[in-house]
C-alpha positions as CSV (number, residue, x, y, z in Angstrom):
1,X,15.5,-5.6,16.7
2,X,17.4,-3.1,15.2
3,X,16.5,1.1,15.7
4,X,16.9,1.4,11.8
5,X,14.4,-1.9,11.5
6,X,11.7,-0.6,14.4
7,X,11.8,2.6,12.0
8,X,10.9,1.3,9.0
9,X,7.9,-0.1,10.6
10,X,6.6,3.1,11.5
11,X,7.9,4.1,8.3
12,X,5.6,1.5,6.2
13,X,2.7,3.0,8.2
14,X,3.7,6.8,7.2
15,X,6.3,7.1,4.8
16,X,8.7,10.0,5.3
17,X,8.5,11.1,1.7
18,X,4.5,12.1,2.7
19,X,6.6,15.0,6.0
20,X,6.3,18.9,4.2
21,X,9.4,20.2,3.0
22,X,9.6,22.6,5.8
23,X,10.1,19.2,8.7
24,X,12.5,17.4,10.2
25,X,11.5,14.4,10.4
26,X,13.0,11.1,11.0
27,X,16.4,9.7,13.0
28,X,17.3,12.7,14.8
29,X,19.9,11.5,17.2
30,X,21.3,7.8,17.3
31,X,23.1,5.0,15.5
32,X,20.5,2.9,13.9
33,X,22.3,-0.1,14.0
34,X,21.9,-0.6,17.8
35,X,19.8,-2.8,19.7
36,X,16.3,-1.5,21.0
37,X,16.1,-2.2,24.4
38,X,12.7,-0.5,24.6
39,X,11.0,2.5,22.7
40,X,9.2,5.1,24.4
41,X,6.4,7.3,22.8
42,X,5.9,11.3,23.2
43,X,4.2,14.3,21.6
44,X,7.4,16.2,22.7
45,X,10.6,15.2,23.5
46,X,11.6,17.2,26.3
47,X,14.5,16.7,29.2
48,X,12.1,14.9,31.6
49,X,11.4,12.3,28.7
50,X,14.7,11.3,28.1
51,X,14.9,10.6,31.9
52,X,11.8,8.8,32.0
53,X,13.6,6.4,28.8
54,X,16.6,5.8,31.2
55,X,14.2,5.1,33.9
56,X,12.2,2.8,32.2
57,X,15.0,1.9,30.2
58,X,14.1,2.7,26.5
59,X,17.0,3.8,24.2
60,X,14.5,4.6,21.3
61,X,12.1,7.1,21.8
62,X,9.5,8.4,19.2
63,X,8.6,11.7,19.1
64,X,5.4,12.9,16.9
65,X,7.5,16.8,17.1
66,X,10.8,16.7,16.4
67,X,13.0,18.4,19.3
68,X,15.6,19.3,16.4
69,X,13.3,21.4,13.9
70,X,16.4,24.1,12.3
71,X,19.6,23.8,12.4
72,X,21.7,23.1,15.8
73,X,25.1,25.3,15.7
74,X,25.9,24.7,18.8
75,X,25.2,22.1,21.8
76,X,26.0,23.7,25.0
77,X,23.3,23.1,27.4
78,X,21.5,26.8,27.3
79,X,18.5,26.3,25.6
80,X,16.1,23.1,26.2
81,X,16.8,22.0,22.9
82,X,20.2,22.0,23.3
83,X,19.9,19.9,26.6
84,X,18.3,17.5,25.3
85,X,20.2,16.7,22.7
86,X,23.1,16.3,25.0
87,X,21.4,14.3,27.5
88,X,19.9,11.6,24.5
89,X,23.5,11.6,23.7
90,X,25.2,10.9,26.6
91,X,22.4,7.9,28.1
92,X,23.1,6.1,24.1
93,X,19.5,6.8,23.6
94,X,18.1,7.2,19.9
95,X,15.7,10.5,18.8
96,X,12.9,9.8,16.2
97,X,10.4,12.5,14.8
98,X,7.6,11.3,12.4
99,X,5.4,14.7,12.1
100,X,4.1,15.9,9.3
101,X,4.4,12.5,8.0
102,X,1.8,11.0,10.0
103,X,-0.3,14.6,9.2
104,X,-0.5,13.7,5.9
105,X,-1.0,9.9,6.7
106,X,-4.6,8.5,5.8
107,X,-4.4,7.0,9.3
108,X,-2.6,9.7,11.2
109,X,-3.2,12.4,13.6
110,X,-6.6,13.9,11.5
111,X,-8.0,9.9,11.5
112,X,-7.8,9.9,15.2
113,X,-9.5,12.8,15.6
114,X,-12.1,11.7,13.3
115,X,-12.6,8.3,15.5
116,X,-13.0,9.8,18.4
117,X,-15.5,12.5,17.2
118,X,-17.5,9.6,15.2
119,X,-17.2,11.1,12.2
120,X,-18.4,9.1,8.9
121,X,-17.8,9.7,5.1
122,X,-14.4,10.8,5.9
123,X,-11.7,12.0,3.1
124,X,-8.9,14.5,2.7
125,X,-9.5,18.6,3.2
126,X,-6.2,19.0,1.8
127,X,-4.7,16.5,-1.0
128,X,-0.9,16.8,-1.1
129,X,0.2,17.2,-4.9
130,X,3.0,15.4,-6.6
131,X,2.3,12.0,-4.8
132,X,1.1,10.0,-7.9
133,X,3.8,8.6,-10.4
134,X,3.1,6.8,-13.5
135,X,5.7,4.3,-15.1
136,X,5.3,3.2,-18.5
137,X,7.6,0.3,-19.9
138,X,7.6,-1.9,-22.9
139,X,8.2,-6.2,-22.8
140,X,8.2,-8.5,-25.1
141,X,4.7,-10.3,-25.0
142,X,5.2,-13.4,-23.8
143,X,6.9,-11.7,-20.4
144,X,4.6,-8.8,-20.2
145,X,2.3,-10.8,-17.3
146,X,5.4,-11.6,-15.3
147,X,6.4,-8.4,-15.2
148,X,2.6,-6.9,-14.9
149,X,2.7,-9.2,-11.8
150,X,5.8,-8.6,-10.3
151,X,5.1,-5.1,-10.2
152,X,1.0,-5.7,-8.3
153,X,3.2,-7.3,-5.6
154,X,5.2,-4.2,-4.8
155,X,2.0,-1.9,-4.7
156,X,2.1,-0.5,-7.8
157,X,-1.5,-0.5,-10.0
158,X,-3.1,0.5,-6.7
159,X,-5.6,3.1,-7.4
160,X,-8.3,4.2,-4.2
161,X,-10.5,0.9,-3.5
162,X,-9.1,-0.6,-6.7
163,X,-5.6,-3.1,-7.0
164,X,-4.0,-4.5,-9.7
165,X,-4.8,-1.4,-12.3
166,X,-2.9,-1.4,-15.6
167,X,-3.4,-0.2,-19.0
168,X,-1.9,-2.1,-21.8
169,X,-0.8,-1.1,-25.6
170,X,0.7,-3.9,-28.1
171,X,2.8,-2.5,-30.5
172,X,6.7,-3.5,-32.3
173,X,10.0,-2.3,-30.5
174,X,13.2,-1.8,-32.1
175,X,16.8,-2.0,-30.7
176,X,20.3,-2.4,-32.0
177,X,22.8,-3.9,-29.2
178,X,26.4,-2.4,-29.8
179,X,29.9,-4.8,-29.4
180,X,29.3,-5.2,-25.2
181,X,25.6,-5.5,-25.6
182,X,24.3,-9.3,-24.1
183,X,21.0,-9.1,-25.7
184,X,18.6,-11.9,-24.8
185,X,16.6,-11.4,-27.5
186,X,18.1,-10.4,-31.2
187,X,21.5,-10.4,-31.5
188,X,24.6,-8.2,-31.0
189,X,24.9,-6.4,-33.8
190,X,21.7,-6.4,-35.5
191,X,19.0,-4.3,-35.4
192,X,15.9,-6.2,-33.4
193,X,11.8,-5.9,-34.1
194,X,10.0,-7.2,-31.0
195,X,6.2,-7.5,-30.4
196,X,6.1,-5.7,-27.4
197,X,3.2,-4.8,-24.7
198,X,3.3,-1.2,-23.3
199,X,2.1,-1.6,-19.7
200,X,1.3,1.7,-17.6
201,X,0.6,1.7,-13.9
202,X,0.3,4.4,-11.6
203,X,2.1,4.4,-7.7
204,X,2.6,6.3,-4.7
205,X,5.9,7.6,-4.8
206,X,7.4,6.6,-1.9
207,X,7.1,3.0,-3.4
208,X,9.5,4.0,-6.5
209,X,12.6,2.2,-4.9
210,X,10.6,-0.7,-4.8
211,X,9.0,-0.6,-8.3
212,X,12.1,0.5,-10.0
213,X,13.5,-3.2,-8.1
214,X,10.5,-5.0,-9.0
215,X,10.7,-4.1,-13.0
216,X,14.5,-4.4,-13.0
217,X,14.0,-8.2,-11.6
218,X,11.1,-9.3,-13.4
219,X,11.9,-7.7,-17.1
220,X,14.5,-9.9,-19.6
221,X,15.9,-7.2,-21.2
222,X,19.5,-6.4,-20.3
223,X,18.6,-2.6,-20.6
224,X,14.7,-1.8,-19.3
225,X,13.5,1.2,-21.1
226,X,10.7,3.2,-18.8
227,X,9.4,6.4,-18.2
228,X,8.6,7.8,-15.0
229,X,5.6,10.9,-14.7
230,X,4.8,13.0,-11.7
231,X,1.1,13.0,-12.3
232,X,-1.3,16.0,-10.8
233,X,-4.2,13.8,-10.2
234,X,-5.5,14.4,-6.8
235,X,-4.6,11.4,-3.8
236,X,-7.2,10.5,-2.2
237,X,-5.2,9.0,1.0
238,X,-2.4,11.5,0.8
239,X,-3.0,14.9,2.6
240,X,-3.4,17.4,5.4
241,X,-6.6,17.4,7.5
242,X,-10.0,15.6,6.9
243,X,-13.5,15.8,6.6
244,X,-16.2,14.3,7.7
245,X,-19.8,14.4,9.0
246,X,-21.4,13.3,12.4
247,X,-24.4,10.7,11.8
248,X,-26.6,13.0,13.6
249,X,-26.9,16.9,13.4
250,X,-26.0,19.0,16.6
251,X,-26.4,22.3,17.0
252,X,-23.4,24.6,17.7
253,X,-23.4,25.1,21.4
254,X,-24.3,21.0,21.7
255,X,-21.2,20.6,19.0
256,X,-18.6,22.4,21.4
257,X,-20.0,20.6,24.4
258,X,-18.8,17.2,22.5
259,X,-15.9,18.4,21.4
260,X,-15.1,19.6,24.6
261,X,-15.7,16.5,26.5
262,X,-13.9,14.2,23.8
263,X,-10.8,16.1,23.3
264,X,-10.6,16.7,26.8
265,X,-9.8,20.2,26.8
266,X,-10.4,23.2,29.2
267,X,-11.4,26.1,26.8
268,X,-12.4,26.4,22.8
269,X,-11.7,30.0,21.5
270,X,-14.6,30.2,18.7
271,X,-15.9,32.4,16.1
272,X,-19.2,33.5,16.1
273,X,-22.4,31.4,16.4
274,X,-24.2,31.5,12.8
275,X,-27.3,29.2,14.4
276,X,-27.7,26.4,12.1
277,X,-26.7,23.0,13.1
278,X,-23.4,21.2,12.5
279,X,-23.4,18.3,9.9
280,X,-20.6,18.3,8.1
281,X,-16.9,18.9,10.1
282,X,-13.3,19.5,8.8
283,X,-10.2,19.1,11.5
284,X,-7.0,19.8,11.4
285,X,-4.4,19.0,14.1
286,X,-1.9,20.9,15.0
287,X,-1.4,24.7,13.8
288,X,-4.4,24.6,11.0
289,X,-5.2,28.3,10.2
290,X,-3.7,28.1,6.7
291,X,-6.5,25.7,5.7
292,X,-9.7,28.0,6.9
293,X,-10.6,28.3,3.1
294,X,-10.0,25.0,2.5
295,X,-12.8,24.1,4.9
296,X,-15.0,26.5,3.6
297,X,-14.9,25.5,0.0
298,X,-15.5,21.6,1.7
299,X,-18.9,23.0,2.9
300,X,-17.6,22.4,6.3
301,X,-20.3,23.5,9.4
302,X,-16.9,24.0,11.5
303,X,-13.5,23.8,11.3
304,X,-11.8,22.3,14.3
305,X,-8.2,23.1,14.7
306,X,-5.4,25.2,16.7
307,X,-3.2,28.0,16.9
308,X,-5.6,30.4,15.4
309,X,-4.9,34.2,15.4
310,X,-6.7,37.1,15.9
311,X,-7.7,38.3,12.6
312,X,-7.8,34.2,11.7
313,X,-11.0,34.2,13.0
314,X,-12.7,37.0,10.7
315,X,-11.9,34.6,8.0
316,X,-15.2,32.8,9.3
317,X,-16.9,35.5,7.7
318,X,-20.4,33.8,8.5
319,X,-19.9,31.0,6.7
320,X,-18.0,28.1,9.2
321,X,-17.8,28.0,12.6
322,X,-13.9,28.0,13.5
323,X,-13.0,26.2,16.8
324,X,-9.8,26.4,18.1
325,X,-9.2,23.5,20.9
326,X,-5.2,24.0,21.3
327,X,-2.4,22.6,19.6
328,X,-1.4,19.9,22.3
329,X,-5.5,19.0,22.8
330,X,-6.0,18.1,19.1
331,X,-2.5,16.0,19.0
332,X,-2.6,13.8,22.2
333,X,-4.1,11.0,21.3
334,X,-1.1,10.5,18.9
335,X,0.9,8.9,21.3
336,X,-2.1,5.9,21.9
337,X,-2.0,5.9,17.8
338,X,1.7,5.2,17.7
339,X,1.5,2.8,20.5
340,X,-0.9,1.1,18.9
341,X,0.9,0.6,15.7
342,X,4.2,-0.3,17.1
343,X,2.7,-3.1,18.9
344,X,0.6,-4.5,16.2
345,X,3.9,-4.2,13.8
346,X,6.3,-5.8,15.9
347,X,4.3,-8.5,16.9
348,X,3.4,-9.6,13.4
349,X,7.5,-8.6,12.5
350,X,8.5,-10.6,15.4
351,X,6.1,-12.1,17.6
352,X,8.9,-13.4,20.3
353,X,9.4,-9.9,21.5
354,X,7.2,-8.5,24.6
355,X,5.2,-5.7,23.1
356,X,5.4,-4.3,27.0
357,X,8.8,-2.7,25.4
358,X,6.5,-0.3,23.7
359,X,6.0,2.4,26.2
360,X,3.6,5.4,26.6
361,X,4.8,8.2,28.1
362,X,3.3,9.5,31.0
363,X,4.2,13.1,31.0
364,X,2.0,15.8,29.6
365,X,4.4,18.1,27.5
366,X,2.0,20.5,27.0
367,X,3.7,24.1,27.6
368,X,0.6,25.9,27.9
369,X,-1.4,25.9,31.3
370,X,-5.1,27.6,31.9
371,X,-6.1,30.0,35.1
């Protein structure tokens, strides 16, 4: 395989389009057309990676952060960043960064926190907006189910627990095909009634390549008239954090002992203790003070995230219990996600290869330590 093709796997599972506009996520450092000898999975790409990849001789690794975030001037070896870069370059070996895209992924970071906190009844704290498209096209009527078809296959009609969603209208198109025109139906020349069937389906948007393809195939006009919509209905799959409940109440001191144990981390910096059992619980991985209200208004118990300030935690304001577990504590078990995937993916994309090529890094790159 290919880097641009093991890629695209991980990029099926969490589109790119899905990474916040602030990111930099994807192919950082490579040629995609080489050969993957072996990928290696980190939080962090740091300088003692990239020498574990040329130890265990991986030339692709995948990186949930990318080590490239802004704008590289200059690549001279002073700053870590900088060495890395160099060193990836040198050893042929291939950067990828997936991020914020698998933050907003239905299955991603949040999901995995979720699992191993047994939480139930899950869905999104934070919906990301623009990710629904409509497309509406007219065909004549005896095509109309070829094309309605054609464009199920490719995802599109796909709305929650629901597939193959439509809406239909019948009604008379008109066109008039100039001198190069090569009209199937009518003539050149002539100005054409058709009976014509106005399908509308909605889509995720990073499946517009491939739905713009679909109805290009499928329809028998030379020239497809379709509109394309942002909609701002809310996506239930696409967003950052979750919520979800426990199937049995704790109470707050129990709750922290849990998450403690399970996200197997030293400390939890908390707000104050309102007394009331925990039910209902929002996470966030990563840096998640930005969506403290966002918990609140869920009716979250507690809000379990990082990176929390000082004044972040007044925003608690008796209402939620904040819990702040550390950035790198509420991301690790990214890396067993992303192994996970990769294997599954490129044994069903090509079941000849050893999925032992997928490799889990063994170094902990988190930079914080605890007295």
């Amino acid at each position: 395989m290919k880097v641009k093709e093991v890629v695209q796997l991980l990029e099926d599972f969490a589109p790119l389009s899905y990474a916040e506009d602030f990111d930099n996520t994807g192919l950082l450092v490579g040629n995609s057309e080489v050969d993957v000898t072996g990928i290696l999975v980190t939080l962090d790409t740091l300088e003692s990676v990239v020498d574990e990849a040329i130890s265990t001789n991986c030339n692709l690794i995948f990186s949930f952060h990318p080590i490239v975030f802004s704008g590289l001037k200059k690549i001279t070896g002073k700053t870590y960043v900088e060495r890395v870069v160099e060193k990836a370059i040198k050893n042929d070996i291939a950067l990828f960064a997936i991020h914020t895209a698998l933050d907003n992924s239905w299955n991603g970071v949040n999901a995995m926190i979720c699992e191993k906190l047994n939480l139930t009844n899950k869905h999104i704290l934070l919906p990301q907006k623009g990710t629904i498209k409509k497309l509406i096209t007219f065909v004549p009527v005896t095509e109309a189910e070829k094309v309605r078809e054609a464009l199920f296959a490719v995802g599109a009609g796909e709305i929650g627990n629901y597939s193959n969603c439509s809406f239909s209208l019948k009604g008379t198109g008109s066109f008039h095909g100039n001198e190069a025109s090569n009209p199937k139906i009518g003539e050149r020349g002539m100005t054409h009634f058709e009976e014509e069937i106005q399908i509308g389906v909605t889509f995720q948007k990073h499946l517009e390549k491939a739905v713009l393809k679909a109805l290009s195939q499928s329809h028998p006009y030379e020239e497809v008239a379709y509109e394309i919509t942002t909609l701002e209905n809310t996506n239930q799959h696409i967003g950052m954090g979750m919520v979800g409940e426990l199937q049995t109440p704790l109470s707050e001191k129990a709750f922290l002992q849990h998450l403690k144990k399970t996200m197997n981390t030293q400390s939890i910096r908390h707000s104050a203790f309102l007394n009331k059992n925990i039910k209902k619980v929002a996470v966030l991985g990563g840096s998640g003070s930005f969506a403290i209200e966002a918990a609140k208004q869920a009716g979250a118990d507690v809000f379990v995230s990082a990176d929390f300030k000082y004044h972040d935690f007044f925003k608690a304001e008796k209402s939620i219990l904040l819990a702040d577990i550390g950035h790198y504590e509420s991301e690790q078990y990214t890396k067993d996600l992303l192994v996970a995937v990769l294997n599954k993916k490129i044994t069903n994309f090509a079941p000849a290869l050893s999925a032992a090529r997928v490799v889990k890094s063994e170094i902990n790159t988190n930079p914080i330590s605890y007295f």
